[in-house]
C-alpha positions as CSV (number, residue, x, y, z in Angstrom):
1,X,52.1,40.6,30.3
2,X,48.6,38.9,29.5
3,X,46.0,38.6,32.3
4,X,43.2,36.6,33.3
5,X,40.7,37.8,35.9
6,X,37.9,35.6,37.6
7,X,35.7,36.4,40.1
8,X,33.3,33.5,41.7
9,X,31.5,32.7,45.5
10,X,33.0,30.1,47.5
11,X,31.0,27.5,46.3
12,X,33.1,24.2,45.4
13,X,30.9,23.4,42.7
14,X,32.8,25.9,40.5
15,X,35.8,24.7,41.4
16,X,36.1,22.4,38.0
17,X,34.6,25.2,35.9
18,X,37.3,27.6,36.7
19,X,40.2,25.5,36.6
20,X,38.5,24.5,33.0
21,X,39.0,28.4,32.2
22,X,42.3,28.8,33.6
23,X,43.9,25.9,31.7
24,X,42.6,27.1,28.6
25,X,44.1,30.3,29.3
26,X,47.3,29.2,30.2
27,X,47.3,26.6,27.4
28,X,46.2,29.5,24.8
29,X,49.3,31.5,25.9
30,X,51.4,28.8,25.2
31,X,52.2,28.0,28.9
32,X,54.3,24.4,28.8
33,X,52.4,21.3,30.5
34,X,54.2,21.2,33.8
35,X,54.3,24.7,35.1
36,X,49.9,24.4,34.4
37,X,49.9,21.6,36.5
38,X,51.8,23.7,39.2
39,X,49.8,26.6,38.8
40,X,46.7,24.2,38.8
41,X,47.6,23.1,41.6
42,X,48.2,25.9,43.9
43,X,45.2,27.4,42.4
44,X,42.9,24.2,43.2
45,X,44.7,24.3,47.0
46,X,44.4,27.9,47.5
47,X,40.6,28.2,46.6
48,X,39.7,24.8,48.1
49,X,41.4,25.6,51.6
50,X,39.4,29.1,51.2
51,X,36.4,27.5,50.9
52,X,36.5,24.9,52.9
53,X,37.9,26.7,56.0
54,X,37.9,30.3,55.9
55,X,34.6,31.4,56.5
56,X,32.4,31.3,59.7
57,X,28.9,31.5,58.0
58,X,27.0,30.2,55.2
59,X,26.7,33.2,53.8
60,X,27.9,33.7,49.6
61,X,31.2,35.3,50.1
62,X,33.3,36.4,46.5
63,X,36.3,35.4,45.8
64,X,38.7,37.1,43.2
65,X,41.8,35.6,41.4
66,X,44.1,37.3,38.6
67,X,46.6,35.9,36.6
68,X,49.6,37.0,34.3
69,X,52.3,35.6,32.5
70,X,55.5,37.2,32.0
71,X,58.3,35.2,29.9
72,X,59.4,33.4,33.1
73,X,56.7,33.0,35.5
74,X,52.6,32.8,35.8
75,X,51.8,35.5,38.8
76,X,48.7,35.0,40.3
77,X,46.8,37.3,43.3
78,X,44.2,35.5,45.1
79,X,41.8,38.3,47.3
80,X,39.3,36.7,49.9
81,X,37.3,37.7,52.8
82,X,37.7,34.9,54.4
83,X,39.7,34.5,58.2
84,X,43.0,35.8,58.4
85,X,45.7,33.2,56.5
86,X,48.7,33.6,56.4
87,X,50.2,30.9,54.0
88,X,53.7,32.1,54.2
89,X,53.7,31.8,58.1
90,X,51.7,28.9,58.9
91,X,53.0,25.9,60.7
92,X,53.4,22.7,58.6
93,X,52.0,19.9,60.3
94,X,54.0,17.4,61.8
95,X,56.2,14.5,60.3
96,X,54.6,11.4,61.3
97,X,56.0,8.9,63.1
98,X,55.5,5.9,60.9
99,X,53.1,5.2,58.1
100,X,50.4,4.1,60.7
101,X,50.7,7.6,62.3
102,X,50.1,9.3,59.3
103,X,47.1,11.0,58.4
104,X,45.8,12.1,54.7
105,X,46.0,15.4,53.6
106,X,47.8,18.2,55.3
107,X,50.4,18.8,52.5
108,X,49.0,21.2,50.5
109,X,51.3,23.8,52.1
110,X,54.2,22.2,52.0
111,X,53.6,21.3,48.1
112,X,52.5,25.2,47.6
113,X,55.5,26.4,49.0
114,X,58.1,24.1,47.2
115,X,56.3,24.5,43.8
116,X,56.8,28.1,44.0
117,X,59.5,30.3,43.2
118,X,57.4,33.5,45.5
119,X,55.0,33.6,47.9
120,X,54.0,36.6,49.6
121,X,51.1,37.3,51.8
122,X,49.0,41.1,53.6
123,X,45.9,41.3,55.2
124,X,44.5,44.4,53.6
125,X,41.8,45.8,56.2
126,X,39.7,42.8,56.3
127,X,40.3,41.1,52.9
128,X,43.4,38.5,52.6
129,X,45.8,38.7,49.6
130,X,47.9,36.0,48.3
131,X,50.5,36.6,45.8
132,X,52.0,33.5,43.9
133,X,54.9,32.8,41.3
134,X,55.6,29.6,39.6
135,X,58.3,29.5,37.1
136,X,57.4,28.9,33.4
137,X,59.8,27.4,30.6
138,X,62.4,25.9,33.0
139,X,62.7,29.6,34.0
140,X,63.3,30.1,37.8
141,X,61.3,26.5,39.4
């Protein structure tokens, strides 16, 4: 297995930066176009939802994210100190009613858990820790 590590503060402003540095990573290791997009994606929902909503305060807060690749899958472990979240327990929101009911957004979950072939969540003292599989190769998703 290959790895990737990045740490960064919750700023959204880096947001584009280090999805930059994990395509290239992914793409370097010869990772096929669909399963980035995934992995793109749950990293860009992940991070974004931290940001956005985790913390309490203003205050610069680090957030760490390492990534490997085995034959069949890119792993990745997202570690936060942001409120407890569990993403494996959460409630979806609701189906709407009709179109006109419907609001934007609110999927992210539901997309996170059907693009990935493991999710698995602990809360380790006061940090959260995300662990994430998404098949590679037309290996297991």
């Amino acid at each position: 297995m290959t790895g990737l590590s990045m740490q960064f503060w919750n700023d959204l402003a880096v947001l584009d930066q280090n999805r930059a540095s994990l395509r290239f990573y992914l793409e370097s290791e010869g990772v096929d176009p669909h399963a980035i997009h995934r992995v793109e994606l749950a990293f860009d929902e992940l991070v974004t939802n931290t940001i956005r909503h985790g913390y309490a305060d203003d205050l610069a807060h680090r957030i760490r994210v390492e990534i490997s690749i085995a034959s069949n899958h890119v792993a990745m472990i997202f570690d936060d100190d942001a409120r407890e979240f569990d993403p494996c327990n959460a409630e979806l929101p609701a189906k709407p009613r009709s179109l006109e009911h419907a609001r934007p957004g609110g999927l992210g979950l539901l997309l996170l858990r059907r693009m990935s072939s493991e999710i698995r969540y602990e809360r380790i003292g006061a940090r959260n820790r995300t662990y994430i599989r998404i098949g590679i190769r037309g290996a297991d998703r």
